[in-house]
ChimeraX commands (.cxc) that place a marker at each C-alpha (Angstrom):
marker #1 position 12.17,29.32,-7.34 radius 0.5
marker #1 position 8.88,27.66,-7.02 radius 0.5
marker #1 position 7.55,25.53,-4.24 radius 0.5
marker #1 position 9.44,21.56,-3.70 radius 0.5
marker #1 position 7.38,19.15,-2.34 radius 0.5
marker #1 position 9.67,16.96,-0.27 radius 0.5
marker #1 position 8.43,13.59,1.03 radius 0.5
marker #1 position 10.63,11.81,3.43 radius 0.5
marker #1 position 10.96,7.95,4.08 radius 0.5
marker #1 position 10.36,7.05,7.73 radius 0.5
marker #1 position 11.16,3.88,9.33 radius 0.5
marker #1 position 8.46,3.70,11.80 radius 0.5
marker #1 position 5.70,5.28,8.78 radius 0.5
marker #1 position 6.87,4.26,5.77 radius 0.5
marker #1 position 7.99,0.57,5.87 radius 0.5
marker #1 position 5.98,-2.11,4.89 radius 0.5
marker #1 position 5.50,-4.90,7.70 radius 0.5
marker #1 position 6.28,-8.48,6.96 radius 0.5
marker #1 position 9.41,-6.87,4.23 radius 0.5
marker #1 position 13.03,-7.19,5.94 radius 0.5
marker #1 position 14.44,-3.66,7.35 radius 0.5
marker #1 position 17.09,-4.38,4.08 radius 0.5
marker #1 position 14.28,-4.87,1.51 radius 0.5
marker #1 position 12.61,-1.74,2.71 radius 0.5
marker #1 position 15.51,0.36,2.78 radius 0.5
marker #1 position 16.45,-0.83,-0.65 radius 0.5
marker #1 position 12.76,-0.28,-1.74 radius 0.5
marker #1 position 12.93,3.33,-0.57 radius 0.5
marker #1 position 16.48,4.52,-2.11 radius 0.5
marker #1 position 15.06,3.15,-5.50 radius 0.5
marker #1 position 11.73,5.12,-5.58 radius 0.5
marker #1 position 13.84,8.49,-4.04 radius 0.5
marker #1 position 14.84,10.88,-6.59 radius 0.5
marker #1 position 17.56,12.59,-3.82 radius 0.5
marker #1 position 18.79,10.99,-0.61 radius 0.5
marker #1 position 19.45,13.29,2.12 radius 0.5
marker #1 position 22.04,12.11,4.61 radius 0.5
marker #1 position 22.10,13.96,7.98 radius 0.5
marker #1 position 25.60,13.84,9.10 radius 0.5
marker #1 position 26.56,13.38,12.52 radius 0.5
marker #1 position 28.70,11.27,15.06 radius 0.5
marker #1 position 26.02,8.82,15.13 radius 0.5
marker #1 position 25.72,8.28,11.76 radius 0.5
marker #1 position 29.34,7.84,11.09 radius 0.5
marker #1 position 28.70,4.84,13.44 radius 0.5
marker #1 position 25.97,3.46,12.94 radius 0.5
marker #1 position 26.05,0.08,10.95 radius 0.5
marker #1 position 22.47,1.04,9.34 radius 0.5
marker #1 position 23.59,4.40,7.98 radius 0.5
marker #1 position 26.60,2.92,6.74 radius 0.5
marker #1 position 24.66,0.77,4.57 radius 0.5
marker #1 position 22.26,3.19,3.74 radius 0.5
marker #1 position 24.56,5.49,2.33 radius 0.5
marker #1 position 26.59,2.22,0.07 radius 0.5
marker #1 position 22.89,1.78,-0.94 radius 0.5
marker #1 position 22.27,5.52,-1.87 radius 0.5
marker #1 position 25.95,5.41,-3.69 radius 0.5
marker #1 position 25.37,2.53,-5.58 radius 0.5
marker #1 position 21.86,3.47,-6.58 radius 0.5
marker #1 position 23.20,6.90,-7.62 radius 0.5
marker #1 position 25.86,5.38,-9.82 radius 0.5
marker #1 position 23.36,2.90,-11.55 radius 0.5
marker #1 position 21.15,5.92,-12.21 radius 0.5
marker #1 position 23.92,8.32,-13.63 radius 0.5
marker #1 position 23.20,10.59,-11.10 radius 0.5
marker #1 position 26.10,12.17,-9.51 radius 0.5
marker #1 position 24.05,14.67,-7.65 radius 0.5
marker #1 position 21.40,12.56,-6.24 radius 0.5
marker #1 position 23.28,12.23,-3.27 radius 0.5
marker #1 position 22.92,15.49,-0.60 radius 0.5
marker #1 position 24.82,15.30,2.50 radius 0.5
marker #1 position 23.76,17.70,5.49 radius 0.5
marker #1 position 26.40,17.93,8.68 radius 0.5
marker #1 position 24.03,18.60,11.28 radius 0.5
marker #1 position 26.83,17.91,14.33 radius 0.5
marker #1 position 30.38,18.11,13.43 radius 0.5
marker #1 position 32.32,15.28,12.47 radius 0.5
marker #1 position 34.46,13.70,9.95 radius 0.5
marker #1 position 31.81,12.71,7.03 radius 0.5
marker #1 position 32.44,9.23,6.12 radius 0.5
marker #1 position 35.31,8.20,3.40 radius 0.5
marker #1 position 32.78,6.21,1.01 radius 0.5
marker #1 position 31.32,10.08,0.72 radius 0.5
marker #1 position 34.23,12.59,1.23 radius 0.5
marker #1 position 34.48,13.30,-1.78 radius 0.5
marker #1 position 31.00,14.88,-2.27 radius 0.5
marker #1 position 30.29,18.56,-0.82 radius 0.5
marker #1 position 28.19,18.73,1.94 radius 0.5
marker #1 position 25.88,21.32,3.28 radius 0.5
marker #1 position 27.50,22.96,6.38 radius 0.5
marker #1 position 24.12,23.22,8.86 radius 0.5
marker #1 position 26.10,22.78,12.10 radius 0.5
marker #1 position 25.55,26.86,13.12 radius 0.5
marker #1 position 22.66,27.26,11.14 radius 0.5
marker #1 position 21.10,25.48,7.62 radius 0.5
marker #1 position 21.27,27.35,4.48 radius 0.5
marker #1 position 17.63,26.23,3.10 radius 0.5
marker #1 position 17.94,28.03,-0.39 radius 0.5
marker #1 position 20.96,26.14,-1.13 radius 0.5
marker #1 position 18.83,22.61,0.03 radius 0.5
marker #1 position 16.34,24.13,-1.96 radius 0.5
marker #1 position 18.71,24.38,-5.20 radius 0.5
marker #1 position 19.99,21.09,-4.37 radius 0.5
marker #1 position 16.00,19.33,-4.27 radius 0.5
marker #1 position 15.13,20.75,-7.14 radius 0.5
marker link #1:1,2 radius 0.2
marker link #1:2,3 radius 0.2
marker link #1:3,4 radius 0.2
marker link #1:4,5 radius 0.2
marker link #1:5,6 radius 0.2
marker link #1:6,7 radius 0.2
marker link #1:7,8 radius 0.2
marker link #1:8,9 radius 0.2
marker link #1:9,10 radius 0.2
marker link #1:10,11 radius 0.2
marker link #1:11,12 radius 0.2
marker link #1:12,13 radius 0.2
marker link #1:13,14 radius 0.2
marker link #1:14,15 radius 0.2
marker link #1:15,16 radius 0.2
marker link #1:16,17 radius 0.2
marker link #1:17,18 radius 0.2
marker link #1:18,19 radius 0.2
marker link #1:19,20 radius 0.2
marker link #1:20,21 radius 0.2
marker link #1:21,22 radius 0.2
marker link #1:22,23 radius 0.2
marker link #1:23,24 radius 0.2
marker link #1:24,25 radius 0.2
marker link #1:25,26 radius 0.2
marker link #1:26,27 radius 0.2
marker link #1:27,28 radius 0.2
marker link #1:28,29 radius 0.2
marker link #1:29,30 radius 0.2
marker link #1:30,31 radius 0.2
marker link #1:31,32 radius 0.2
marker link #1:32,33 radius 0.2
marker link #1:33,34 radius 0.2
marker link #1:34,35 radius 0.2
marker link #1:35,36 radius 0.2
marker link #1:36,37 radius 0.2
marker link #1:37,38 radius 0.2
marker link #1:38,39 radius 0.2
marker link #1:39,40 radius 0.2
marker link #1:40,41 radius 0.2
marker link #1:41,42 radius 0.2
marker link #1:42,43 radius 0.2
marker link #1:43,44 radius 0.2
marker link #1:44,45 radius 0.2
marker link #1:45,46 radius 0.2
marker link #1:46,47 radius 0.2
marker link #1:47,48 radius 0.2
marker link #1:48,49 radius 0.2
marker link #1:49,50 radius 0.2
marker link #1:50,51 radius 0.2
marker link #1:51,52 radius 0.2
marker link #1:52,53 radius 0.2
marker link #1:53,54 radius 0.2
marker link #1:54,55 radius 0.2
marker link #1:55,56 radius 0.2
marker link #1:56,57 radius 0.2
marker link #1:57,58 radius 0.2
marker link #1:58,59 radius 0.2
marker link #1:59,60 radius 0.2
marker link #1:60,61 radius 0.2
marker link #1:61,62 radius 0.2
marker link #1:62,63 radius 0.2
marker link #1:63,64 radius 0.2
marker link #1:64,65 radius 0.2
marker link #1:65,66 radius 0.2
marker link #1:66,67 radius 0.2
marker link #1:67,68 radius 0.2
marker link #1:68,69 radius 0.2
marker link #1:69,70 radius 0.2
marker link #1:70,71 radius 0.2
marker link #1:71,72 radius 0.2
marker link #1:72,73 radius 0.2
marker link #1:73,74 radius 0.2
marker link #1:74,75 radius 0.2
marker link #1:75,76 radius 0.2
marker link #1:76,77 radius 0.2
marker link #1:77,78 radius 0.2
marker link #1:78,79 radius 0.2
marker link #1:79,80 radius 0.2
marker link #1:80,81 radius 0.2
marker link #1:81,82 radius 0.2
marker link #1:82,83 radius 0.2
marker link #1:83,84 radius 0.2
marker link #1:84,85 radius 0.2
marker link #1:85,86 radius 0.2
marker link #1:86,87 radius 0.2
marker link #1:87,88 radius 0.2
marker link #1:88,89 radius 0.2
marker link #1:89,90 radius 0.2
marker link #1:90,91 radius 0.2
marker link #1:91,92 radius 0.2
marker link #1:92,93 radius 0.2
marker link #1:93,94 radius 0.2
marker link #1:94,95 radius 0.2
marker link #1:95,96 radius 0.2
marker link #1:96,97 radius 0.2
marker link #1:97,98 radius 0.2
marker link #1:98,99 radius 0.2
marker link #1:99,100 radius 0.2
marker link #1:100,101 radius 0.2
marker link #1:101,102 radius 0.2
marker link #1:102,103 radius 0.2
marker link #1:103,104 radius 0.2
marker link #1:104,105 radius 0.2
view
């Protein structure tokens, strides 16, 4: 398998200023070809990733692209409903990066 360039979107880098946190989010999902969601107890609760991940769903349904979505438990916890039923990467002992790799590409 060859080399995968990955670029990530962050907040604090990546948004544009004078945009609302929603529009930039939004912005982001559209231009990502994957969306990786880093699954922990935080995330579960966290009102931001919540809508981030509707976002990612929705966006992934409008493109056709069931496998756009990758979910990675980092800390374990109960994933949330809206993505049970996609399989996640297990990374909570240790991250299997050939499989990510697969998944990128």
């Amino acid at each position: 398998m060859g080399t995968i360039f990955v670029v990530g979107c962050i907040a604090d880098r990546d948004f544009k200023p004078g945009l609302s946190i929603i529009e930039n989010i939004l912005n982001s999902i559209e231009k990502s070809r994957k969306v990786l969601l880093i699954l922990t107890p935080h995330f579960k609760q966290s009102r931001w990733c919540n809508f981030e991940t509707d976002k990612a769903l929705e966006a992934a349904l409008k493109k056709r692209s069931v496998d756009s979505i990758i979910p990675i438990m980092r800390t374990l916890c109960d994933p949330p409903r809206s993505i049970s039923h996609i399989t996640y990467e297990d990374a909570t002992k240790q991250c299997n990066w050939p499989r990510i790799r697969k998944a990128l590409a």
